[in-house]
C-alpha positions in Angstrom: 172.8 34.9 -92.9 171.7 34.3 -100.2 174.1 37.2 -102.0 174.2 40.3 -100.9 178.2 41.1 -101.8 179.2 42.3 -98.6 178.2 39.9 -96.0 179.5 36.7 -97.3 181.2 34.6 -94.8 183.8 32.4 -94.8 184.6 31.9 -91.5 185.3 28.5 -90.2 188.9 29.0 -89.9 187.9 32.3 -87.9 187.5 32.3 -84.0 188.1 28.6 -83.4 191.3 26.7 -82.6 192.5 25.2 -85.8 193.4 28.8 -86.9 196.1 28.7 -83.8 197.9 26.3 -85.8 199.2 28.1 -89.1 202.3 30.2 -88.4 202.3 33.4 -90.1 204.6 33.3 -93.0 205.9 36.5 -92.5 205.7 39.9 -90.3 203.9 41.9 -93.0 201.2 41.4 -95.2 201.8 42.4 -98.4 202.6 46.1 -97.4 199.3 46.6 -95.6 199.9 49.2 -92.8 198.8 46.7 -89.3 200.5 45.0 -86.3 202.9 42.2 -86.1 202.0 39.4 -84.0 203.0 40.7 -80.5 202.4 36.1 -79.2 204.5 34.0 -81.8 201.2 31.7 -80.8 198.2 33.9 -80.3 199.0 36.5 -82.7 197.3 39.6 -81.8 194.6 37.6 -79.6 196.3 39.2 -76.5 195.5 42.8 -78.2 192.1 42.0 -78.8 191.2 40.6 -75.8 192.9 43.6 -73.6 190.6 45.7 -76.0 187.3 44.4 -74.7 186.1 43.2 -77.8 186.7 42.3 -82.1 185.3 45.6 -82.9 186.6 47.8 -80.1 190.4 46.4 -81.1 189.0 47.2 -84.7 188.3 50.4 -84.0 191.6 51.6 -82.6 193.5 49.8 -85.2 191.7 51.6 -88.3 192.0 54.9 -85.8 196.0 54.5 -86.2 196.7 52.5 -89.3 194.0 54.1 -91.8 191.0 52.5 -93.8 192.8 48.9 -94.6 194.7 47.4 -92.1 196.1 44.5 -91.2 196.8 42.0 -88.0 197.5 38.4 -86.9 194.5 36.3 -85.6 196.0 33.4 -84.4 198.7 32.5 -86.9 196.4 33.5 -89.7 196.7 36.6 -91.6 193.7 39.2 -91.3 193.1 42.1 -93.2 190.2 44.7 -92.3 188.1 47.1 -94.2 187.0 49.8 -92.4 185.7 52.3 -95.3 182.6 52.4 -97.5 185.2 53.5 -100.7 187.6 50.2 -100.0 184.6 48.4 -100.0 183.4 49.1 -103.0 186.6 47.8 -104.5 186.3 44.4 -103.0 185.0 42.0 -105.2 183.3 39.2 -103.0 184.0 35.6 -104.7 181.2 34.4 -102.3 178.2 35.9 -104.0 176.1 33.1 -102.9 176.6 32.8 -99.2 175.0 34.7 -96.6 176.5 36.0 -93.7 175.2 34.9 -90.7 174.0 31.9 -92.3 178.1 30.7 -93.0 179.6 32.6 -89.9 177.2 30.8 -87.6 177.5 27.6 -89.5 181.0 28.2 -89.5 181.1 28.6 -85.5 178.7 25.8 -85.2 181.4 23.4 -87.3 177.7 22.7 -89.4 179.6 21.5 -92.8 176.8 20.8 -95.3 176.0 23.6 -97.1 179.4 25.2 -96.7 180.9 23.5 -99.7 177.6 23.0 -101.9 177.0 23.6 -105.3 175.6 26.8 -107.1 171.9 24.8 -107.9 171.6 23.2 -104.2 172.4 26.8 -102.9 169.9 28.7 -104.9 166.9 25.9 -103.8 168.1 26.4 -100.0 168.0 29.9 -99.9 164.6 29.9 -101.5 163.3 27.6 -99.2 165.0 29.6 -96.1 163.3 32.9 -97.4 160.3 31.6 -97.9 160.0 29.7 -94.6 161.5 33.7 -93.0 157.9 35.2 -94.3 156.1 32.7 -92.6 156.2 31.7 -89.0 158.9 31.0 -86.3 158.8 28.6 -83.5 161.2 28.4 -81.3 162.8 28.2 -77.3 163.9 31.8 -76.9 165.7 30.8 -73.0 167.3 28.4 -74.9 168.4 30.5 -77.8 169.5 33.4 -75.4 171.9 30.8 -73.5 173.8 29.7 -76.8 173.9 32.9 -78.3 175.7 34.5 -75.2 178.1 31.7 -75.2 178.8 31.8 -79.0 179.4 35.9 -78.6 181.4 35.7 -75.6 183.3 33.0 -76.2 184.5 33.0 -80.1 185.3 37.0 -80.3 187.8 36.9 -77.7 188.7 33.0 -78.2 187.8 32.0 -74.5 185.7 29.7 -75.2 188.5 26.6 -76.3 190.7 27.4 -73.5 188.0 26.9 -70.5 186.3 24.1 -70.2 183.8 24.7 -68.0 182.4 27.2 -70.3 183.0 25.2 -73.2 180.5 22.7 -71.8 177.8 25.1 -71.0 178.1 25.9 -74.7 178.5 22.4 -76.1 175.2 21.4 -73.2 173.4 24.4 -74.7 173.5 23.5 -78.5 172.8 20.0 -77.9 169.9 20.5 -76.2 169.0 23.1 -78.8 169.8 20.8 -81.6 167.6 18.2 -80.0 164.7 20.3 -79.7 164.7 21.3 -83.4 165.3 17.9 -84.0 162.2 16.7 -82.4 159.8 19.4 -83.7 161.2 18.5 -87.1 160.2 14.3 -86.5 156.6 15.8 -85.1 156.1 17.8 -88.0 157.1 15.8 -91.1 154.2 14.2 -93.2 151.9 16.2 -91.3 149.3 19.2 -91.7 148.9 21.7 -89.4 146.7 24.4 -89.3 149.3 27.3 -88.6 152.7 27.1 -90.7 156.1 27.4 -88.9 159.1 27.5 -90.4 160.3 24.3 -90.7 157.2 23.3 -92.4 158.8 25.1 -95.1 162.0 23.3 -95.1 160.5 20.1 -95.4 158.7 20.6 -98.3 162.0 20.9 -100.0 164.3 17.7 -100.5 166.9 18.6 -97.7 168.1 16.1 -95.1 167.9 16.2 -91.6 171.4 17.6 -90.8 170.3 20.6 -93.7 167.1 21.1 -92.0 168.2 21.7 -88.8 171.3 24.0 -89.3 169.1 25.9 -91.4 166.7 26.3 -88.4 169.1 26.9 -85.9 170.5 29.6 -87.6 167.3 31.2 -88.1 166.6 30.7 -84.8 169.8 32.2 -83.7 169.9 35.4 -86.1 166.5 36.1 -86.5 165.0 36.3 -82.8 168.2 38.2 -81.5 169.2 40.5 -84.0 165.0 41.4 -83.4 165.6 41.7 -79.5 168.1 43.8 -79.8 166.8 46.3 -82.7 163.7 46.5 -81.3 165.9 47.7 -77.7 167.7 49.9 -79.4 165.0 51.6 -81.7 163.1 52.4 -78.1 165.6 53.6 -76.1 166.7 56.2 -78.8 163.3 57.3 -79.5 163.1 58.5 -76.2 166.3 60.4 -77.1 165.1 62.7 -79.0 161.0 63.9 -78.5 161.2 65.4 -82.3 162.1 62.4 -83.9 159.5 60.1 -81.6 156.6 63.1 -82.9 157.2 63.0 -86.1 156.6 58.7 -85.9 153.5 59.2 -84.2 152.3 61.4 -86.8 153.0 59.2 -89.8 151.7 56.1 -87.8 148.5 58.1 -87.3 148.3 59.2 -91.0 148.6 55.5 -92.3 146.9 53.5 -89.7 144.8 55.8 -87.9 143.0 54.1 -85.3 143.3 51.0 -87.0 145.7 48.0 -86.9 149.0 47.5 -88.8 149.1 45.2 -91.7 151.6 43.8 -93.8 150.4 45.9 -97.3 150.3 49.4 -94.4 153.7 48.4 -93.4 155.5 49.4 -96.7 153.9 52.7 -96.5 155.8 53.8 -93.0 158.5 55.2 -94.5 159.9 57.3 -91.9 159.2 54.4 -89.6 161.7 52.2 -92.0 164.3 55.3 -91.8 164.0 55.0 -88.0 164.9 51.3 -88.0 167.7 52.1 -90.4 169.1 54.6 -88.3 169.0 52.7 -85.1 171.1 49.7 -86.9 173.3 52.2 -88.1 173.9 54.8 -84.3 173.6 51.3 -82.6 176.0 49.6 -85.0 173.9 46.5 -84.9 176.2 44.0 -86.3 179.8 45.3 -86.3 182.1 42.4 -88.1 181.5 40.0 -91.1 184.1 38.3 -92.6 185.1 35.9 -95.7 188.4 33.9 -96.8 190.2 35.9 -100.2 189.4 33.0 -102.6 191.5 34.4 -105.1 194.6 36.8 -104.8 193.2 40.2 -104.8 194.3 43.9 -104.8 192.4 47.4 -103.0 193.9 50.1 -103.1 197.3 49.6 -104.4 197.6 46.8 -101.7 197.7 42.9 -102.6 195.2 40.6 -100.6 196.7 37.3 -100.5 195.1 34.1 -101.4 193.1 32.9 -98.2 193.6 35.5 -96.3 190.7 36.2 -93.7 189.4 39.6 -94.5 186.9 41.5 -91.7 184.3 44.1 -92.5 184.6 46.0 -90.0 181.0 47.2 -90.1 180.9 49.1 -86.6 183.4 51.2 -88.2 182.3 52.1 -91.5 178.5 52.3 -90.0 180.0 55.9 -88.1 182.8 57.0 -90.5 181.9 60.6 -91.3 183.6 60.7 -95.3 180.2 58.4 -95.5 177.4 59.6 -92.7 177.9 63.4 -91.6 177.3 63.5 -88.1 177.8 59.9 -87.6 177.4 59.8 -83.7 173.8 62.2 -83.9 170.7 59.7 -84.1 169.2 61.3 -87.2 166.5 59.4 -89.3 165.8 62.2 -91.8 169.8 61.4 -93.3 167.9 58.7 -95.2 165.9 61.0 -97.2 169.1 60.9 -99.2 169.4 58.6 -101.7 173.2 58.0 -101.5 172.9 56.9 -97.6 170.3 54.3 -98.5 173.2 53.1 -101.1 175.6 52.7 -98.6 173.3 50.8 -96.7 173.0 49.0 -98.5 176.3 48.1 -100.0 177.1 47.0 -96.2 173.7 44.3 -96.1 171.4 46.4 -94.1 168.7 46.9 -97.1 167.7 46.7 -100.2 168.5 43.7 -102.5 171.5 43.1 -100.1 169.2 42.7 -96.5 169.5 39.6 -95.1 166.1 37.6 -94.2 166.6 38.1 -90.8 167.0 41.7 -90.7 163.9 41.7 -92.8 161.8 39.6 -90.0 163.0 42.1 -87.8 162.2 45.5 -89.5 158.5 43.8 -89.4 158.5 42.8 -86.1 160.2 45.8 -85.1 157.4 48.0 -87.1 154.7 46.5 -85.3 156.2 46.7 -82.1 156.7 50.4 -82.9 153.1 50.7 -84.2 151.8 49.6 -80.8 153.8 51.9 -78.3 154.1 54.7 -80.0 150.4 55.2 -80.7 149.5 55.1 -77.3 152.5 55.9 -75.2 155.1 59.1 -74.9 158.7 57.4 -74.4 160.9 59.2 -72.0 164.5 58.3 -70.8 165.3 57.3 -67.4 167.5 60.2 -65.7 170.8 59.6 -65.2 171.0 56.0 -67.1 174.2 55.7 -69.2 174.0 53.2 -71.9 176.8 51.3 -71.9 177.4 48.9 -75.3 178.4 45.3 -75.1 180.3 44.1 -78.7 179.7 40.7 -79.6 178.5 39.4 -82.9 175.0 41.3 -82.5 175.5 44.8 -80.3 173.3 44.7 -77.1 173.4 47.0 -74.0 175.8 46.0 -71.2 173.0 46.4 -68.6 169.2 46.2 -68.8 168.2 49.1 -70.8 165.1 51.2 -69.3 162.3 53.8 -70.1 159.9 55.3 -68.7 156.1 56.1 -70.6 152.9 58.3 -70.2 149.7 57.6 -71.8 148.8 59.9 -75.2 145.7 61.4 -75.0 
């Protein structure tokens, strides 16, 4: 998912059986308003998964218990943040990890990079950002298939109890890992006249194993957290026919009748506040997580040592202390200079924006550039947009439009 403070991950001993067996050393943690475990087993798995989903259970346990709250995943200990302002108290001992990049390593049970050293981390994420600016080639069926069984499956801890499913998942990944594998044999020692991303990677001295976890999870973050932006940032232009002209006119400004570029692409700014907003009203990716390294303390409350602690981004993305109006798809609220900050701070630009999210804003922007140029967007009557919660946010149901040509 590199070390931008808020999404570093830790979460191997999140979502997967081993956390099952760690009983809960006591009922409260540390003082921090939450539930008790209502399984002396499960925890609060029972809670979650009559809520639907991570984030929905996270939602209506920041609603009761405040900004910091805490539960029992498992027989593990888990604190939340659900507030900008707690945030900003955290200090992340995992600088250096990126989030998607250890969660889905994590989830995978990929070990190699999740214990490396500061010099070998530094070279990898070089390599992985450099290879991001380049090229991807990949088997989106393929990716689509894992993905949905890694969402599923993990959040609401399914996925060890039923076998069936855990062998689409484990048939899935192998045949994934087998593919990358063999592109990887076909490519090494050779030139080739377009660049892909593993080219990239194997100009750097990384095994096989670093290679391909390192292409899976690009794989993986980068083509569906894409998918689903670019869903999203269609089907709420054609919410709102004021925010869709003012696009239009800023595309025709830059480009004109001409085509997008990567040096034109910095210049749509409104275009970029669009994209923020629709990761923001569309909560895009509601959880990360990371393992307190060290005992800490937030707001008069001790953190214990390893303890899982959840950002529970869905929530803070729509908390109105931090985004007036948080439910009203507004792009123009990132004219201010303080709502870019707080975007920040949660990974979703600047400094802090993952590589991923950065192939996507591009590919987004282009996709953008194209249909809104040429076509009106216009809702379908009646649709309601149901939201489906898993580790990237996706419509329940096929999402659809309806266009007319521009003159």
């Amino acid at each position: 998912m590199l070390d931008f403070a808020i999404f570093a991950v830790t979460f191997l001993l999140i979502l997967v059986g081993a956390v099952l067996y760690l009983y809960p050393a006591s009922r409260q943690a540390s003082g921090i308003p939450g539930l008790a475990p209502t399984d002396e087993k499960d925890g609060n798995l029972p809670d979650i998964i009559a809520s639907s989903s991570l984030h929905e259970f996270l939602v209506n346990l920041h609603e009761k218990y405040g900004p910091l709250v805490s539960f029992w995943f498992g027989r593990r200990l888990v604190v939340s943040f659900g507030s900008i302002d707690l945030l900003k108290q955290h200090i992340n001992p995992n600088r250096l990890l990126d989030p998607f990049e250890t969660m889905l390593k994590s989830l995978l049970r990929y070990q190699s990079s999740l214990n490396g050293d500061t010099g070998e981390s530094h070279m990898r994420r070089k390599l992985y950002e450099n290879g991001v600016t380049k090229s991807l080639q990949s088997n989106f069926a393929l990716i689509q298939k894992i993905w949905s069984e890694i969402g599923k499956g993990f959040l609401d801890g399914s996925l060890d109890k039923n076998m069936t499913r855990k062998k689409l998942y484990e048939d899935a990944l192998m045949e994934m890992e087998s593919t990358l594998r063999k592109v990887t044999k076909e490519r090494r020692g050779r030139s080739f006249n377009r660049h892909v991303f593993i080219d990239t990677l194997l100009q750097g001295n990384l095994s096989d194993q670093q290679i391909l976890e390192d292409t899976m999870i690009f794989s993986l973050a980068g083509c569906i957290i894409t998918a689903n932006l670019c869903t999203w940032a269609v089907y709420f232009l054609t919410t709102s026919e004021d925010v869709q002209e003012n696009l239009y006119k800023e595309m025709d400004h830059v480009l004109g009748k001409g085509p997008i570029t990567h040096e034109k692409i910095e210049q749509l700014r409104y275009c970029r506040q669009v994209l923020c907003e629709t990761l923001r009203t569309a909560k895009l990716t509601p959880i990360a997580a990371q393992l307190q390294e060290l005992e800490g303390r937030v707001d008069q409350h001790t953190i214990p040592k390893e303890t899982l602690v959840l950002y529970a981004l869905g929530v803070m993305l729509q908390d109105s202390s931090s985004w007036p109006s948080p439910y009203k798809f507004d792009p123009e609220r990132f004219n201010e200079e303080s709502a870019m900050k707080n975007l920040s701070l949660l990974g979703f630009s600047g400094s802090q924006e993952c590589p991923e999210l950065r192939f996507a804003y591009m590919v987004a922007t282009v996709l953008l550039s194209v249909l809104v140029r040429k076509l009106y967007l216009h809702p379908v009557k009646g649709q309601v947009m149901e939201t489906k919660y898993e580790l990237v946010t996706s419509p329940k149901e096929e999402a659809w439009i309806t266009v007319s040509k521009r003159n």
